[in-house]
C-alpha positions as CSV (number, residue, x, y, z in Angstrom):
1,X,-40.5,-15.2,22.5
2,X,-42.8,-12.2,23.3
3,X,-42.2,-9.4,26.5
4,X,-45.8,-8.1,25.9
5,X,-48.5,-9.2,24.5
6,X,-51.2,-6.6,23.2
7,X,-54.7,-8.4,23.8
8,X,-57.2,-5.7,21.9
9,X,-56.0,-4.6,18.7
10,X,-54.2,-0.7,17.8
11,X,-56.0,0.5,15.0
12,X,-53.0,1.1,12.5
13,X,-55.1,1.4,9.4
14,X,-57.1,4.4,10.7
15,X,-54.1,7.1,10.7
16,X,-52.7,5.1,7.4
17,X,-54.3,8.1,4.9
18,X,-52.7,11.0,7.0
19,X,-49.2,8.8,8.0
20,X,-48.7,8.1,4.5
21,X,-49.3,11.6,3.0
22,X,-46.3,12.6,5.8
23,X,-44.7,9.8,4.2
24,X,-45.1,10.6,0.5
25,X,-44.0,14.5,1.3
26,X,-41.1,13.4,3.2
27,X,-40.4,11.0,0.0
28,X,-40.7,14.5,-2.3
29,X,-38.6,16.0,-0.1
30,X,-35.8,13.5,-0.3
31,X,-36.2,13.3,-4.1
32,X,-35.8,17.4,-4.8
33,X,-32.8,17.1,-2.4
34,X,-30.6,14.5,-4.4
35,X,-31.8,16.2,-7.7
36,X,-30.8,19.8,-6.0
37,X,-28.2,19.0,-3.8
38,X,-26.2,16.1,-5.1
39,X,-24.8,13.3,-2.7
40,X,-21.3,14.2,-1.1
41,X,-19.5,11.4,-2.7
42,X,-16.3,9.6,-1.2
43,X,-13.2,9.1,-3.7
44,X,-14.2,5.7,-3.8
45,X,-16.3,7.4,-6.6
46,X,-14.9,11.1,-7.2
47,X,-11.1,9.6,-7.4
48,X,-8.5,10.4,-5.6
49,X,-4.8,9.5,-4.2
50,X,-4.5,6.1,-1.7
51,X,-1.5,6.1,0.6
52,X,-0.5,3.3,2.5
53,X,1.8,4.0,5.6
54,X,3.0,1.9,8.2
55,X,4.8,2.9,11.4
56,X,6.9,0.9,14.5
57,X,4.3,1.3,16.9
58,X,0.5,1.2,16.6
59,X,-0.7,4.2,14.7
60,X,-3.0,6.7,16.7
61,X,-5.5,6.8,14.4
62,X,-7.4,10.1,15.5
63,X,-3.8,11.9,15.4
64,X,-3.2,10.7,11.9
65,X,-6.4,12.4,10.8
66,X,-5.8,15.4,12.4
67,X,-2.2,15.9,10.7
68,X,-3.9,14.9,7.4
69,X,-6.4,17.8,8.0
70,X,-3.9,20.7,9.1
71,X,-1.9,19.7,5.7
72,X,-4.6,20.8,4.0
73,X,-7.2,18.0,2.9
74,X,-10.1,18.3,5.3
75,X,-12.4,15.3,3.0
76,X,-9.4,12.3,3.9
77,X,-10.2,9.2,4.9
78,X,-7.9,7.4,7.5
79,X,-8.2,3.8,8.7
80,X,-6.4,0.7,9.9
81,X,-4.9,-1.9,7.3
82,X,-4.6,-5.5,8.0
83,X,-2.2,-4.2,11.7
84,X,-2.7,-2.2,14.3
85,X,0.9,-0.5,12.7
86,X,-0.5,0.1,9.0
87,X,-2.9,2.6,8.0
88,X,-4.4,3.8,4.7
89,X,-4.9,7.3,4.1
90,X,-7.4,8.2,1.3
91,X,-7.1,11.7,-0.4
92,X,-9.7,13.3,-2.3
93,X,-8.3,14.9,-5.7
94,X,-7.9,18.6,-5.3
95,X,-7.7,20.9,-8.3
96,X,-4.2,22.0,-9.6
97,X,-2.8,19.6,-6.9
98,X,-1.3,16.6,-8.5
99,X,-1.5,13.3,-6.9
100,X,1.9,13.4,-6.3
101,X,2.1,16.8,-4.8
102,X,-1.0,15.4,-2.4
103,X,1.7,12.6,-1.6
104,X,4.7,14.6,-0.5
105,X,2.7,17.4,1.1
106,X,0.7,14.7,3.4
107,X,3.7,12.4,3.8
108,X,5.8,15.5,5.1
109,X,3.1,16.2,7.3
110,X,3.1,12.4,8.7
111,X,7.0,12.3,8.8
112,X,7.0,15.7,10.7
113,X,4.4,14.3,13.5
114,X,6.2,11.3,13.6
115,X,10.2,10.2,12.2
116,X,9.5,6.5,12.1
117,X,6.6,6.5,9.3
118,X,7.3,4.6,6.7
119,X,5.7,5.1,3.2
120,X,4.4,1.6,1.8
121,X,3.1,2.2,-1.5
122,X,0.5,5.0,-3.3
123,X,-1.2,5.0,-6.1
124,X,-4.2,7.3,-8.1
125,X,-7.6,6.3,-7.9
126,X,-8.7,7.9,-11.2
127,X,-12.7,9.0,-11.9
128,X,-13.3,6.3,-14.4
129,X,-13.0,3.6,-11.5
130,X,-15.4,6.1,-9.4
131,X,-18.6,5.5,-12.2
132,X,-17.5,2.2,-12.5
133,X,-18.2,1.4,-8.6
134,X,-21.4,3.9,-9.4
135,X,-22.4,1.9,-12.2
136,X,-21.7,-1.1,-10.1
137,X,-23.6,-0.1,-7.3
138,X,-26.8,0.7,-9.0
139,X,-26.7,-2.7,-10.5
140,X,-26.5,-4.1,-7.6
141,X,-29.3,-1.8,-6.0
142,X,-31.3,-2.9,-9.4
143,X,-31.0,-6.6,-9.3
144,X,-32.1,-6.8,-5.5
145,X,-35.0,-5.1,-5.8
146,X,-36.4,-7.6,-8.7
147,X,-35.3,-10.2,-6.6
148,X,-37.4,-9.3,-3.4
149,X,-40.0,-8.9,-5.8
150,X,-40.1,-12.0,-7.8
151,X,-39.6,-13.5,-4.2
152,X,-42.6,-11.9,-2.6
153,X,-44.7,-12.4,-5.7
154,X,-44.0,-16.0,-5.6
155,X,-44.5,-16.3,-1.5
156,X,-47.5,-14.2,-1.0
157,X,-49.4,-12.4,-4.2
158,X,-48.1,-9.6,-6.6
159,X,-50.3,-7.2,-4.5
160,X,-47.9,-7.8,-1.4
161,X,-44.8,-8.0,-3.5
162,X,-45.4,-4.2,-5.7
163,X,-47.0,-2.9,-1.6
164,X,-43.4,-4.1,-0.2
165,X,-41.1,-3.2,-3.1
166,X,-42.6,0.5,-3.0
167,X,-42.7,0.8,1.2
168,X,-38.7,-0.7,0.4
169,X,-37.6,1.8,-2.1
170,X,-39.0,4.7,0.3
171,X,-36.6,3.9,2.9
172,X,-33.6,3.7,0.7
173,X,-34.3,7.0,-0.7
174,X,-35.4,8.6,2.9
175,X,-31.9,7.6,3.4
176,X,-30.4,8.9,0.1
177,X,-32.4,12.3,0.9
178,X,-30.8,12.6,4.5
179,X,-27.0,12.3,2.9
180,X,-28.7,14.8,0.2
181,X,-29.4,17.0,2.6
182,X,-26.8,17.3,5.5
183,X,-24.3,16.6,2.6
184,X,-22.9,13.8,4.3
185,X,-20.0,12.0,2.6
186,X,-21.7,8.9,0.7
187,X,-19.0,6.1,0.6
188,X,-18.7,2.0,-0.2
189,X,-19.8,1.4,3.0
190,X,-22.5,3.7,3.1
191,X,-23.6,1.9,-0.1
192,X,-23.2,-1.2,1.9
193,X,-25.9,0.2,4.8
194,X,-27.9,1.1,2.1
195,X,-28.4,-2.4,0.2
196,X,-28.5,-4.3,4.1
197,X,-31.3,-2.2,4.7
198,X,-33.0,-2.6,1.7
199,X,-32.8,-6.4,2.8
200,X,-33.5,-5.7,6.3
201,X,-36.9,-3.4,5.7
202,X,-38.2,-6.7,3.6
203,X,-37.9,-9.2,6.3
204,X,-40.1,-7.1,8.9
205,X,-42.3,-6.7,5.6
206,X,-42.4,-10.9,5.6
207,X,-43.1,-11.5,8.8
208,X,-46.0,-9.2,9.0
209,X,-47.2,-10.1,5.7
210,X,-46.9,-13.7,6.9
211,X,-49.0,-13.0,9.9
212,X,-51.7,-11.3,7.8
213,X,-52.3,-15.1,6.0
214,X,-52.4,-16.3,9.2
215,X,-54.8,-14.1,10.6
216,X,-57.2,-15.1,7.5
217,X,-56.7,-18.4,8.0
218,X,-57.3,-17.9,11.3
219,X,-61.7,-18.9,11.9
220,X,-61.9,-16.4,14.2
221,X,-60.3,-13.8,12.2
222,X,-60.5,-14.3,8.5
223,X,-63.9,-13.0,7.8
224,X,-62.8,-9.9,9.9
225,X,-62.5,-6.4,6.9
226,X,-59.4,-6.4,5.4
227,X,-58.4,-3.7,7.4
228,X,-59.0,-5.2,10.8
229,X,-56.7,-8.2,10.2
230,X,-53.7,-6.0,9.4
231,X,-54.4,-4.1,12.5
232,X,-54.4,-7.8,13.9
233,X,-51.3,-9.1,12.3
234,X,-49.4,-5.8,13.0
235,X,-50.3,-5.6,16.9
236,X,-49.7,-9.2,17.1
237,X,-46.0,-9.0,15.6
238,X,-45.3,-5.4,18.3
239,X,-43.3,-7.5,20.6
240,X,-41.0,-9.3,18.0
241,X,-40.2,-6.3,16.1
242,X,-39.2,-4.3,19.6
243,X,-37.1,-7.5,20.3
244,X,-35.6,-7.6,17.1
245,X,-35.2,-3.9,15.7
246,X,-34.3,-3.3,19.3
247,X,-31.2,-5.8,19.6
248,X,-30.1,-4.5,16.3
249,X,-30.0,-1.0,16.9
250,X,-28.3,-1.6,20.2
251,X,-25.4,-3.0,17.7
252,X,-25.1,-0.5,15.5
253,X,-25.6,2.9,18.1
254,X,-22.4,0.8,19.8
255,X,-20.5,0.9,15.9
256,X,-21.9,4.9,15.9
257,X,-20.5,5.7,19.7
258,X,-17.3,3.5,19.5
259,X,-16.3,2.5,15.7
260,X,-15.2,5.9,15.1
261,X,-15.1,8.0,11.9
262,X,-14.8,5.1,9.6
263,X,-17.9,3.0,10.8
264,X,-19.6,6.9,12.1
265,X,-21.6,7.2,8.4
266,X,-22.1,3.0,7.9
267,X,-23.7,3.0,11.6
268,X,-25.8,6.3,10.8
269,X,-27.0,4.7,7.5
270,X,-28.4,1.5,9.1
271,X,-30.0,3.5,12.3
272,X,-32.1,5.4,9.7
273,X,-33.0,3.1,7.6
274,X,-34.0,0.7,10.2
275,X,-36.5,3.1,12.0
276,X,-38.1,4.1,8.8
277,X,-38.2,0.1,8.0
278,X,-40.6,-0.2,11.4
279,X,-42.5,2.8,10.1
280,X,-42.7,1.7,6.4
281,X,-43.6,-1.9,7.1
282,X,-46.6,-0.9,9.5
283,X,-47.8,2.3,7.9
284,X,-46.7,1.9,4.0
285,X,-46.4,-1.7,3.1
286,X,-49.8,-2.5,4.8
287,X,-51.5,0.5,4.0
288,X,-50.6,-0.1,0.1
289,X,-51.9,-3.7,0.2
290,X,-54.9,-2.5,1.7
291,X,-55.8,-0.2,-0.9
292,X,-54.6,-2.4,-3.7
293,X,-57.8,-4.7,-2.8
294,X,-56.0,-7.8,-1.3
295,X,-58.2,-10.3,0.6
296,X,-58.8,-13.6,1.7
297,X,-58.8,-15.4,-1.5
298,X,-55.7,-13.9,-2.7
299,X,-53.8,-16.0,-0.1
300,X,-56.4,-18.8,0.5
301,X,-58.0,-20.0,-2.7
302,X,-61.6,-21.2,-2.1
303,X,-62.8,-25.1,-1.7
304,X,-65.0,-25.7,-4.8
305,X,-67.7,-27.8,-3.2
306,X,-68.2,-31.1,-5.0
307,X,-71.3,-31.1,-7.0
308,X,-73.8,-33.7,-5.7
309,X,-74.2,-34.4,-10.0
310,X,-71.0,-35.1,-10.2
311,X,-70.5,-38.7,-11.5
312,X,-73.9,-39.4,-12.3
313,X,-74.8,-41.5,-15.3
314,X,-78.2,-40.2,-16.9
């Protein structure tokens, strides 16, 4: 399915130095910020105190938070449990506020806006648990990465798989770098965005990837410079990735508009990391595998001809 179709060729690869010296200082940038800064870490990670309430009626969510924030502890996290009528109210640990002080002053506060609250249960989230979910997280971030590249190295050529991995692992930290430097709260689910992007980035890396073999394949293409078939490939695949990056985002500006505060960070997450996928994937991937030397043969191994010899008893 196409809207458009491009008939002469946009030539990507001629702004690829320049595009990816923007890219590489934007990368520094991001780097010196989570080194400098620090990422604003939820209490999944930090610790903290986890109340769950329930009330007769269905909770006002946005009134809830409010309360929680006049009492005092502006970093909470508020959000519906399992009902419309039970919420969860995460608390980030405060010094020389014990967790059961942060209980009785927020449940005062709740009781106060409204008499029919009922405490369900609460219970500390201590720091250990935090770098364990850290710990966790990196792992997880570790073994996808070797799995995209074994995969790519095993569907295309090691050239495509190291050019993908690295255009992969600038988006994630482009994103890292933008929580770095707005010092925006860096939860589970922000984690979450992070790893589907990761995942997300590769495929628009596969598909062009996959129409660069094609193009050499292609006889009236594939004895074209290396540089002209992934200006080829790339122009060629415009109208899918505008169909597809374009429904997606259409999705998640709708989670960043209407999911409120506890899908606001999630949605923000995937809308940056899936316009630096489009940019990475045309200007980074494809630009790396050019200058790594990949070419014909590296997709398409050459026909031995059959020696005429071949057979003949002397």
């Amino acid at each position: 399915m196409e809207f458009f179709r491009i008939k002469k060729d946009i030539p990507f690869m001629r702004h690829a130095l320049i595009l990816n010296a923007i890219s590489a200082i934007t990368f520094v940038l991001a780097v010196f910020f989570l080194f400098s800064k620090g990422l604003h870490l939820s209490i999944e990670f930090t610790g903290g105190t986890v109340m769950e309430v329930t009330y007769s009626q269905p909770a006002n969510i946005e009134a809830i938070r409010n309360t929680v924030d006049a009492a005092g502890f502006p970093d909470n996290q508020v959000q519906s449990f399992g009902t419309a009528q039970d919420v969860i109210v995460r608390l980030p640990a405060k010094k020389d506020v014990s967790s059961a002080q942060q209980n009785d002053q927020v449940f005062a506060a709740l009781k106060q806006q409204n008499p029919d609250v009922v405490l369900k249960r609460t219970e500390f989230v201590g720091p250990q648990v935090g770098d364990e979910l850290a710990h966790d997280g990196l792992m997880a971030l570790a073994f996808v990465i070797i799995g995209i590249v074994v995969y790519l190295a095993i569907r295309f050529e090691w050239k495509y798989a190291v050019a993908a991995i690295i255009a992969n692992l600038h988006d994630v930290v482009i994103i890292l770098g933008f929580f770095a430097f707005f010092q925006w709260e860096f939860s589970l689910t922000v984690l979450a965005a992070t790893l589907a992007v990761l995942g997300y980035s590769v495929n628009e890396s596969v598909v062009v990837f996959d129409r660069v073999r094609e193009t050499f394949r292609d006889r009236r293409h594939g004895k074209m410079p290396t540089a002209d078939v992934l200006n080829h490939a790339i122009t060629s695949t415009i109208s899918r990735t505008i169909i597809t990056h374009g429904s997606t985002e259409i999705m998640v500006l709708s989670m960043f508009f209407f999911g409120g505060p506890t899908l606001h960070y999630f949605a923000l997450a995937l809308t940056i990391g899936i316009l630096f996928g489009i940019y990475s994937s045309v200007f980074v991937a494809a630009a790396i595998a050019m200058w790594l030397g990949v070419k014909r043969e590296d997709l398409i191994k050459p026909i031995k001809e059959k020696d005429e010899n071949d057979g003949a008893v002397v």
